[in-house]
C-alpha positions as CSV (number, residue, x, y, z in Angstrom):
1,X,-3.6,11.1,-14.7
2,X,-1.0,11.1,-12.1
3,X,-0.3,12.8,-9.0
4,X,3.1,12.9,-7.1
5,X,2.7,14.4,-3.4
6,X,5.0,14.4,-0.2
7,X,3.3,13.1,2.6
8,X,3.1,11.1,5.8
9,X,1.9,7.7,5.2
10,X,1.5,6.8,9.0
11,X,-1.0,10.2,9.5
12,X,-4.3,8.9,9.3
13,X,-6.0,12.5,9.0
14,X,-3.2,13.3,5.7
15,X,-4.2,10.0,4.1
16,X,-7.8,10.4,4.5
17,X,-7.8,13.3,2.0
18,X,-5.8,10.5,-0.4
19,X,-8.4,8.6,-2.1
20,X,-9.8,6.4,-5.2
21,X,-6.5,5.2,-6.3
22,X,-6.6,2.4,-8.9
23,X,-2.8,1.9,-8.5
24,X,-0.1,2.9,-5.5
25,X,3.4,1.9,-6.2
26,X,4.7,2.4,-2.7
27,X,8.3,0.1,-3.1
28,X,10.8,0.3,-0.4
29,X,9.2,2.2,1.9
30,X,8.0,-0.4,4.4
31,X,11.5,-1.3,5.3
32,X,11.8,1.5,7.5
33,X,8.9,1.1,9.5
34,X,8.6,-1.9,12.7
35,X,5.7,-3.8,12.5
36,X,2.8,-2.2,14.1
37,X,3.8,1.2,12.4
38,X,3.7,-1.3,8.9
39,X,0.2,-2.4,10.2
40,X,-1.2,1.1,10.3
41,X,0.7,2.5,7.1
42,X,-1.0,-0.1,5.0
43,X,-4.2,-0.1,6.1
44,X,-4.0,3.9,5.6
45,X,-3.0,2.5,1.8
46,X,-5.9,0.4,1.6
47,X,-8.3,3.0,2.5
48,X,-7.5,5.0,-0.2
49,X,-7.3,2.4,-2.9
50,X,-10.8,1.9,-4.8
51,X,-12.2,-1.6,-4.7
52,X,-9.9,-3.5,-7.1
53,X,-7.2,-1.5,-6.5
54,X,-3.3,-2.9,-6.8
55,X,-1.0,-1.7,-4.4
56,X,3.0,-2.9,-5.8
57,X,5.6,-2.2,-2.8
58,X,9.2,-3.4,-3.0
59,X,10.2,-6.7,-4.0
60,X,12.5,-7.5,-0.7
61,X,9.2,-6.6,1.0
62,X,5.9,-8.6,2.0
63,X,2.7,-8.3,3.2
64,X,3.1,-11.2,5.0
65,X,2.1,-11.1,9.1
66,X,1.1,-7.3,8.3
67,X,-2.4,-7.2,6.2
68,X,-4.9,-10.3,5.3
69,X,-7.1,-7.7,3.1
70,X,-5.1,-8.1,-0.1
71,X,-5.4,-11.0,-2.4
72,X,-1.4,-11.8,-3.8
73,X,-1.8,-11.3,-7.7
74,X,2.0,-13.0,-9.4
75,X,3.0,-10.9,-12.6
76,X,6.1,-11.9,-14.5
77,X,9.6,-10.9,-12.3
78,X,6.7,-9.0,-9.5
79,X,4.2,-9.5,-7.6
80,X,1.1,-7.0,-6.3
81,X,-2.1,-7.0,-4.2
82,X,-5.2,-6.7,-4.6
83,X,-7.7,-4.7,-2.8
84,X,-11.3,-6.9,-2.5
């Protein structure tokens, strides 16, 4: 099943009703925020991943400096992570 909604990723009370995703694709998005605002948006995606979740975001982007929670999993020509 899939589900495409518009929403802010940086309100905590909206993302709290998004939850037990297996897989977010969230690519290019991150580019836009500064850093703190990056901190919060992807712990919000965290929370709503299930254990063993993959989040994919853009391939200029990183998680580098912004999140420690994901384990970096390669794929050929991407890269994801990993929720724990």
């Amino acid at each position: 099943m899939v589900s495409f909604k518009l929403l802010n990723l940086y309100d905590e009370l909206n993302m709290g009703t998004m939850m037990n995703f297996d897989i977010i694709f969230c690519a290019n998005v991150l580019i836009y925020f500064d850093t703190s605002s990056k901190i919060k948006v992807i712990s919000n995606l965290y929370n709503s991943l299930n254990r063993g979740g993959y989040l994919f975001i853009g391939y200029s982007e990183t998680l580098q400096n912004i999140s420690k929670s994901f384990k970096l999993v390669s794929y050929p020509k991407t890269i994801g992570y990993k929720k724990e």
